[in-house]
Chimera marker file (.cmm) of the C-alpha trace (Angstrom):
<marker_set name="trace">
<marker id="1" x="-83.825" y="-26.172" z="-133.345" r="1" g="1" b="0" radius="0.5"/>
<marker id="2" x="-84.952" y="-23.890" z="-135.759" r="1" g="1" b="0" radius="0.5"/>
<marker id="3" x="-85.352" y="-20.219" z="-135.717" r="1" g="1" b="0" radius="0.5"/>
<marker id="4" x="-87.378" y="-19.620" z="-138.999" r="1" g="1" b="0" radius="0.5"/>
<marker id="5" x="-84.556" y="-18.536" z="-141.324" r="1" g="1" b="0" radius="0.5"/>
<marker id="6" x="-84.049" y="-19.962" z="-144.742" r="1" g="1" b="0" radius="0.5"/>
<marker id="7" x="-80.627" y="-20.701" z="-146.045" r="1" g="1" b="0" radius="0.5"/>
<marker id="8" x="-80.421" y="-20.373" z="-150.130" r="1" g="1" b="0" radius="0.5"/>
<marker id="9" x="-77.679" y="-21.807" z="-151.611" r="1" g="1" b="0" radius="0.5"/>
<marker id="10" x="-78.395" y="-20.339" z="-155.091" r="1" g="1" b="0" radius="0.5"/>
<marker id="11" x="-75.770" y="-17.715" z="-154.549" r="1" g="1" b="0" radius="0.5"/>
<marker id="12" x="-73.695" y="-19.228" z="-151.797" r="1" g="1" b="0" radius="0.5"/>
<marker id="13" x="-70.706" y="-19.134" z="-154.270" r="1" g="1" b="0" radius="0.5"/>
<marker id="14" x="-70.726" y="-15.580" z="-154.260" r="1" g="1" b="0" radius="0.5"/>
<marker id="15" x="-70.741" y="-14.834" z="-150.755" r="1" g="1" b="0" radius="0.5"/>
<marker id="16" x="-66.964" y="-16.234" z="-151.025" r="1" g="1" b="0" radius="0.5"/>
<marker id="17" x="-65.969" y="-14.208" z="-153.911" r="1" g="1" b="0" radius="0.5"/>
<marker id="18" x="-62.830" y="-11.338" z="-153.012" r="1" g="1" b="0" radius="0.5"/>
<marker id="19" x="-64.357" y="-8.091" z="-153.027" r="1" g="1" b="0" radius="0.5"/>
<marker id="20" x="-62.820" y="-6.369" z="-156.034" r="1" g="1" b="0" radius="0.5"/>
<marker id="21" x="-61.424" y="-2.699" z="-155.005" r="1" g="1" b="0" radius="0.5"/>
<marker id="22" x="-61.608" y="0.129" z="-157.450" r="1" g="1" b="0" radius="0.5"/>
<marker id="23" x="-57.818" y="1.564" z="-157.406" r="1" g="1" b="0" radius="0.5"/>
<marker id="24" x="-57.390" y="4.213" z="-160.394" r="1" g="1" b="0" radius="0.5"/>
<marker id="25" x="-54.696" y="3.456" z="-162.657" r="1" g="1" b="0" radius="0.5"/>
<marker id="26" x="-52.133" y="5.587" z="-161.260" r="1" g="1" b="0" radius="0.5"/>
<marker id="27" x="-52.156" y="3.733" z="-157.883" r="1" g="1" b="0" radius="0.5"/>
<marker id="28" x="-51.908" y="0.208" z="-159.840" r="1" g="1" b="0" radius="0.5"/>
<marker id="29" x="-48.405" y="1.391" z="-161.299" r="1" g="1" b="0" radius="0.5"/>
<marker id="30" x="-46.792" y="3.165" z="-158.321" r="1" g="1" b="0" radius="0.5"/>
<marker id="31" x="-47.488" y="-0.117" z="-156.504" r="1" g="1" b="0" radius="0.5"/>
<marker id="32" x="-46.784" y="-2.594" z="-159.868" r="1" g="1" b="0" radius="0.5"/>
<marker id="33" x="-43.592" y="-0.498" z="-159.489" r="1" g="1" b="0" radius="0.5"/>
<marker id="34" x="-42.652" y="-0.512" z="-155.648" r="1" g="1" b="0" radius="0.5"/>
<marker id="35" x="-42.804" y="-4.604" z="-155.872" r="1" g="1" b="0" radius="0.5"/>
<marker id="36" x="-40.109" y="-4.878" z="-158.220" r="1" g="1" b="0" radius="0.5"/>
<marker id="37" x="-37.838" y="-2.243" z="-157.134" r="1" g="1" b="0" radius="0.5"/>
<marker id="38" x="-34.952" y="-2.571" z="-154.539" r="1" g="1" b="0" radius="0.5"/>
<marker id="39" x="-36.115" y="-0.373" z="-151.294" r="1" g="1" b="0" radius="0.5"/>
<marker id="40" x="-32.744" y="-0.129" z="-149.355" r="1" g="1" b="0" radius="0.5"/>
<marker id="41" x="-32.009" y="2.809" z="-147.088" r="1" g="1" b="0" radius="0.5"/>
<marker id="42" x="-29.392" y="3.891" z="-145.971" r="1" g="1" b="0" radius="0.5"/>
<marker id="43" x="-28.505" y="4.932" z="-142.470" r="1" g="1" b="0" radius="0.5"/>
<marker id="44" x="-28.441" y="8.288" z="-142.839" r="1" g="1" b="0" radius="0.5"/>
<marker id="45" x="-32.271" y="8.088" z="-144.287" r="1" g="1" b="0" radius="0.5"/>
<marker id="46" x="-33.099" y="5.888" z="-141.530" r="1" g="1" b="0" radius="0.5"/>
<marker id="47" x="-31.247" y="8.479" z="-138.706" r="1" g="1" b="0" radius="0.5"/>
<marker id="48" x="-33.678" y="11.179" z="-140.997" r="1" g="1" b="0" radius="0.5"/>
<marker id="49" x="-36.821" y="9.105" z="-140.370" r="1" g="1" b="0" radius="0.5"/>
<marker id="50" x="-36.265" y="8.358" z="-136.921" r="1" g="1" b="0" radius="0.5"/>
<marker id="51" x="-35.953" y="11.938" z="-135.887" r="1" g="1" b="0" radius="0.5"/>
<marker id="52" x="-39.072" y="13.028" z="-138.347" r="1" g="1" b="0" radius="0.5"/>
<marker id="53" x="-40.850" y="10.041" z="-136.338" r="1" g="1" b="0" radius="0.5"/>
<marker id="54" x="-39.627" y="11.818" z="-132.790" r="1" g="1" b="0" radius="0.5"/>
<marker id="55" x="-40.435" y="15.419" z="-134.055" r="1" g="1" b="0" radius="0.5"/>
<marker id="56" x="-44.100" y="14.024" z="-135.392" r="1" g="1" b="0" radius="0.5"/>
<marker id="57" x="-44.622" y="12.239" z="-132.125" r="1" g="1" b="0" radius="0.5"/>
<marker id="58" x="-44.126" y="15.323" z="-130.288" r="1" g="1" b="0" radius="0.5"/>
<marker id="59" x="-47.312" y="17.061" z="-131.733" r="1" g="1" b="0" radius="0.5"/>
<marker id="60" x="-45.913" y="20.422" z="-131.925" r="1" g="1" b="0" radius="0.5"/>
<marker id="61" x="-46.366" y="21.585" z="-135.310" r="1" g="1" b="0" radius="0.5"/>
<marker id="62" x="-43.751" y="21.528" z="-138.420" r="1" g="1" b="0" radius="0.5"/>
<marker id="63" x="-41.970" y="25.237" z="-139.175" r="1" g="1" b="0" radius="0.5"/>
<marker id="64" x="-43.500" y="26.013" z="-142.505" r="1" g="1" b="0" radius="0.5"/>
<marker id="65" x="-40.535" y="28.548" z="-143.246" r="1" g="1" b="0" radius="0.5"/>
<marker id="66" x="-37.997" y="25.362" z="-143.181" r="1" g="1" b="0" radius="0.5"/>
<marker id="67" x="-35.703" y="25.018" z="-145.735" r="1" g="1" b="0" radius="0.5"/>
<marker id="68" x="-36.268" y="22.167" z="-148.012" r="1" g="1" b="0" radius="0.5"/>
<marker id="69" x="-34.556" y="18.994" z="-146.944" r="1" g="1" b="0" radius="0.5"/>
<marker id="70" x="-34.606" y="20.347" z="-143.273" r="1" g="1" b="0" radius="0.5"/>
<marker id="71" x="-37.282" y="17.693" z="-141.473" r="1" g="1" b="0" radius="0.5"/>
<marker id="72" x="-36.297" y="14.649" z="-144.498" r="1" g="1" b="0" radius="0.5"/>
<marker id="73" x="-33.567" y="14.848" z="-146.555" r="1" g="1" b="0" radius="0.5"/>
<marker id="74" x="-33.416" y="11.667" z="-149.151" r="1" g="1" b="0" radius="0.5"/>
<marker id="75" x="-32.419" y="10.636" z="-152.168" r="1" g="1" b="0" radius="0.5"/>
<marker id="76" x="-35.728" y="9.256" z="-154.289" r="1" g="1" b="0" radius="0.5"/>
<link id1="1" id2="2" r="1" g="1" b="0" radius="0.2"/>
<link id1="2" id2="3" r="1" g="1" b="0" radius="0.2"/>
<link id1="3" id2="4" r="1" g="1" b="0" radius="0.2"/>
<link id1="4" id2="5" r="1" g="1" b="0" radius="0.2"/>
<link id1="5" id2="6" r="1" g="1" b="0" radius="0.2"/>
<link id1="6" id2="7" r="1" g="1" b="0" radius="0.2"/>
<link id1="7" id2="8" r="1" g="1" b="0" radius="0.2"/>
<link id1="8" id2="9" r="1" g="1" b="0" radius="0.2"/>
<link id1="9" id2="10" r="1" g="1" b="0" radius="0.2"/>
<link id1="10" id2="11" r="1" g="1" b="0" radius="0.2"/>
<link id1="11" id2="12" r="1" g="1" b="0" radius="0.2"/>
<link id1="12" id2="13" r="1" g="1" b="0" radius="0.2"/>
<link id1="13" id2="14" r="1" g="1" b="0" radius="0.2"/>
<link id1="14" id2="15" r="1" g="1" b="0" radius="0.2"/>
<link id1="15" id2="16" r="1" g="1" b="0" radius="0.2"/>
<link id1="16" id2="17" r="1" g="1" b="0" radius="0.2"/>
<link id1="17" id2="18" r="1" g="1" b="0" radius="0.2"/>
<link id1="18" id2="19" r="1" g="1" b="0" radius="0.2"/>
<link id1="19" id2="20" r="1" g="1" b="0" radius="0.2"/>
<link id1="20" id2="21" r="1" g="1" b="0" radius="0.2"/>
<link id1="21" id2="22" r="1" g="1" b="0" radius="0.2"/>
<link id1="22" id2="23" r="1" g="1" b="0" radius="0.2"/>
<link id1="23" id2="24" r="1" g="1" b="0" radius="0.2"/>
<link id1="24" id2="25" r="1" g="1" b="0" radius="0.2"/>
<link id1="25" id2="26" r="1" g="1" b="0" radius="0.2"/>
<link id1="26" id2="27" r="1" g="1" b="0" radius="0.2"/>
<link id1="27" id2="28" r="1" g="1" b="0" radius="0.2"/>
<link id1="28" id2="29" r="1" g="1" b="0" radius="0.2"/>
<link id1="29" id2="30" r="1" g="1" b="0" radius="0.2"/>
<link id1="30" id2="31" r="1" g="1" b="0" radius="0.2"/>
<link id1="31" id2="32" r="1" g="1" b="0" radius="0.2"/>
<link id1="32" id2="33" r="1" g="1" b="0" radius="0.2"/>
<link id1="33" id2="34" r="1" g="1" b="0" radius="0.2"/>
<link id1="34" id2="35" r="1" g="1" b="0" radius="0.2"/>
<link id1="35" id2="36" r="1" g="1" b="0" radius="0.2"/>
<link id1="36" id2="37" r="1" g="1" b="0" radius="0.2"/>
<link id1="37" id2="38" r="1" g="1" b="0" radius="0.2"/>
<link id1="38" id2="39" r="1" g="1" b="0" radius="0.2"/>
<link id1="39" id2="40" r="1" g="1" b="0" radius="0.2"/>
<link id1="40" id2="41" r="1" g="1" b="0" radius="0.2"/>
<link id1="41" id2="42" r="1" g="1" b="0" radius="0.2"/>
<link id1="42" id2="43" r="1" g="1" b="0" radius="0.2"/>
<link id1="43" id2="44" r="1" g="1" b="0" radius="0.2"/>
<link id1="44" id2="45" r="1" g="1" b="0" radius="0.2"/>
<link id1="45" id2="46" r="1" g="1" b="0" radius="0.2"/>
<link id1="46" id2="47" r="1" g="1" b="0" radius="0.2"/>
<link id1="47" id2="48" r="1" g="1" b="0" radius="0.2"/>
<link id1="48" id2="49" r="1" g="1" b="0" radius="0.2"/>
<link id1="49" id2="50" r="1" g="1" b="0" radius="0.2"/>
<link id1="50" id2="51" r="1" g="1" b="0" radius="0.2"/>
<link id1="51" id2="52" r="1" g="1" b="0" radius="0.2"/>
<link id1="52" id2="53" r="1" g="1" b="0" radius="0.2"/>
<link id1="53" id2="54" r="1" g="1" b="0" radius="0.2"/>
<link id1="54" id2="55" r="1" g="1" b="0" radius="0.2"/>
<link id1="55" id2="56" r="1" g="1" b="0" radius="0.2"/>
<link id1="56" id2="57" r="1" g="1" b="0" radius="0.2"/>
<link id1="57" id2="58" r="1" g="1" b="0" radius="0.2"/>
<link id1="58" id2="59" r="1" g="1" b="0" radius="0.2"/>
<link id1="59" id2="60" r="1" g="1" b="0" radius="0.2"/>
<link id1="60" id2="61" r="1" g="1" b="0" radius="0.2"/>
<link id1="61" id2="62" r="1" g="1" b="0" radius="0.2"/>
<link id1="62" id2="63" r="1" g="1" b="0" radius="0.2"/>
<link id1="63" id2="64" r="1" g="1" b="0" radius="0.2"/>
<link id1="64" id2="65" r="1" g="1" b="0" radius="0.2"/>
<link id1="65" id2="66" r="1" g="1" b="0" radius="0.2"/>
<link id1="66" id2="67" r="1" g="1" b="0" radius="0.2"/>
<link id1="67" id2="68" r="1" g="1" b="0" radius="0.2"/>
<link id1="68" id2="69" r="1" g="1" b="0" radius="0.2"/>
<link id1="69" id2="70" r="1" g="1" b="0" radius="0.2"/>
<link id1="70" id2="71" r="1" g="1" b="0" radius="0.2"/>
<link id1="71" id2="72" r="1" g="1" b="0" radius="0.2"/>
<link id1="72" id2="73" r="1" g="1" b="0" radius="0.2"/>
<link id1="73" id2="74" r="1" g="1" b="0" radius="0.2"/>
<link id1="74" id2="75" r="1" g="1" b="0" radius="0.2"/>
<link id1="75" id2="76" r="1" g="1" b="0" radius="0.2"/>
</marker_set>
């Protein structure tokens, strides 16, 4: 059964090929970089990003007169 498409499989290699994504150069590095460095945290930035997830999941919006460090304080 037939329903009167043609399959060419001049370029049928291509249609395999991984898309190639345009990243700038600055993106390339940070994550060239974060691959080869050690990401541990320690509990007190994981007690810091467990309440910034609660206070986020609340929806109520962040105090924009809040000291630095007050929502997420880490070492980077």
């Amino acid at each position: 059964m037939t329903d009167g498409l043609g399959i060419s499989r001049s370029n049928a290699g291509n249609a395999n090929a991984p898309r190639t994504v345009y990243q700038s150069e600055g993106v390339r590095e940070v994550q060239s970089r974060a691959q080869f460095l050690e990401q541990g945290q320690t509990p007190q930035e994981r007690a810091g990003l467990t309440r910034l997830d609660r206070l986020l999941d609340a929806g109520a919006p962040l105090d924009t007169n809040a000291p630095r460090g007050f929502y997420l304080n880490i070492r980077v």
